[in-house]
N, C-alpha and C positions, 0 to 999 in steps of 0.2 A: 383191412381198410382202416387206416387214421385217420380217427377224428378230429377237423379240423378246427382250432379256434377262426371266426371270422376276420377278414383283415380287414386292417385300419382304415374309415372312410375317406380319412385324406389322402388316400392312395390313387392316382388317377388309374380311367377306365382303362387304359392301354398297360398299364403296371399292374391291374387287377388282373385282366386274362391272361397275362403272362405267367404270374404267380400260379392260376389256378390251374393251366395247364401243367404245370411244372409238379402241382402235386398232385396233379393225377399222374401224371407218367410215375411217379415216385412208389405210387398205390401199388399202378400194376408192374413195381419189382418187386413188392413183396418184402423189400429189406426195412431194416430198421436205416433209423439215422446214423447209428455208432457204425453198421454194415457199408451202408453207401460212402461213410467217410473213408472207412480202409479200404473202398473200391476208385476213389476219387483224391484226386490231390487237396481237396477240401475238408477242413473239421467236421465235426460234429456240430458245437455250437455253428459255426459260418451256415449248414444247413439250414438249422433251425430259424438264424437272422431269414435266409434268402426266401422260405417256404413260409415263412411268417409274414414275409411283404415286410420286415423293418430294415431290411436293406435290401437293396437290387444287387441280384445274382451277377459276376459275372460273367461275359459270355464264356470263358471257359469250363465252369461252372456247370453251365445251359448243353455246351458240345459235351461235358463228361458225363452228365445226368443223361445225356440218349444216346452214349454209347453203351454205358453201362444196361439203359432197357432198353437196348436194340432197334430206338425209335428212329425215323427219319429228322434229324438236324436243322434243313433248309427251313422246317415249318415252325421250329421253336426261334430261329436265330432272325429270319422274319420277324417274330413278336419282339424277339429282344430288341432288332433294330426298331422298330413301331414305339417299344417302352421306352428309351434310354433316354431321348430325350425330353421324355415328360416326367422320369421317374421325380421324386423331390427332392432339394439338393443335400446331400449327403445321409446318414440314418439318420430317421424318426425313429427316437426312444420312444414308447407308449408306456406309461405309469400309472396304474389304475391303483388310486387307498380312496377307501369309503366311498366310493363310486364318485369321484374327481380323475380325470384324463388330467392330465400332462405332456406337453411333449418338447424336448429339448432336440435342436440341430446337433449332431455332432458335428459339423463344421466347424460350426463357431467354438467349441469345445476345442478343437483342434488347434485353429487358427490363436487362441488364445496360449494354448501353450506352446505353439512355435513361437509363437511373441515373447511370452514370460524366457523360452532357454536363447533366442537370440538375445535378449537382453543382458543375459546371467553371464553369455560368452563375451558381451563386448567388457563388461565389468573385469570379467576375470583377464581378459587380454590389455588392457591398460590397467588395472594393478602390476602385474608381472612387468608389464614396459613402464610402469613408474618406479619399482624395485631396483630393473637393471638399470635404470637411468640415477637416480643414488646411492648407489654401491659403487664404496671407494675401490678405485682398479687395481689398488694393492702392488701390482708387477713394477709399476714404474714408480712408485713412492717409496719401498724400499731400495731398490737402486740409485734412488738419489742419495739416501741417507748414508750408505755406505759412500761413497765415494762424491767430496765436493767439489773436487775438480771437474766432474758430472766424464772421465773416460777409462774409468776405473785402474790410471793412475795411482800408485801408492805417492802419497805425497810425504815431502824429509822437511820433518822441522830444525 
């Protein structure tokens, strides 16, 4: 049986019995977490996020944790339906020094670095079309030069 750290108060009631369920069924397979990941299309770490309550499992997750302990599905996927939409939006980090909580969305983590590389790309896509926009064309400027009658005529003095 593992011992569980308690989970994070800001977890709503409907994401808390999810959770807890989930690691009871876990208890009685008996596996470790590194075991149930090589039983599961799921990590190790992603376990530990889902059984910890700092991210919500998902449902695939929920259908492979009770195939693997032989459980009945309908009663977990239930909760998950009940949790998902209370779960909170995106992971709560919880950061505990000198006994101070923290807790930062990764959404907005996210969403700031999609901002930061869409930005980076429209940069980089108008440098390049300022580039080819002056750059001499070369093809038709030497061909003028060789021949002024502009039809490449030898011309007789």
């Amino acid at each position: 049986m593992t011992r569980w750290r308690p989970l994070p108060d800001s977890l709503p009631r409907e994401a808390r019995h999810l959770v807890e369920q989930l690691r009871q069924l876990k208890d009685r397979t008996d596996l470790s977490l590194a075991e149930l990941a090589r039983r599961t299309a799921y990590s190790k770490s992603s376990w530990q996020r889902y059984l910890s309550g700092a991210k919500q499992p998902p449902r695939g997750a929920v259908q492979a944790l009770c195939r693997v302990a032989g459980a009945d599905q309908a009663r977990l996927l239930a909760l998950w339906d009940l949790a998902d939409p209370v779960w909170p939006y995106g992971t709560v980090v919880t950061v505990v020094a000198q006994e101070v909580a923290v807790s930062v969305p990764a959404g907005l983590a996210y969403r700031r670095w999609r901002t930061a590389a869409l930005v980076a790309f429209a940069v980089i896509v108008l440098l390049v079309a300022g580039v080819l926009w002056a750059w001499p064309s070369g093809a038709g400027d030497r061909g003028a030069a060789r021949s002024p009658a502009g039809r490449g005529q030898p011309t007789w003095s």
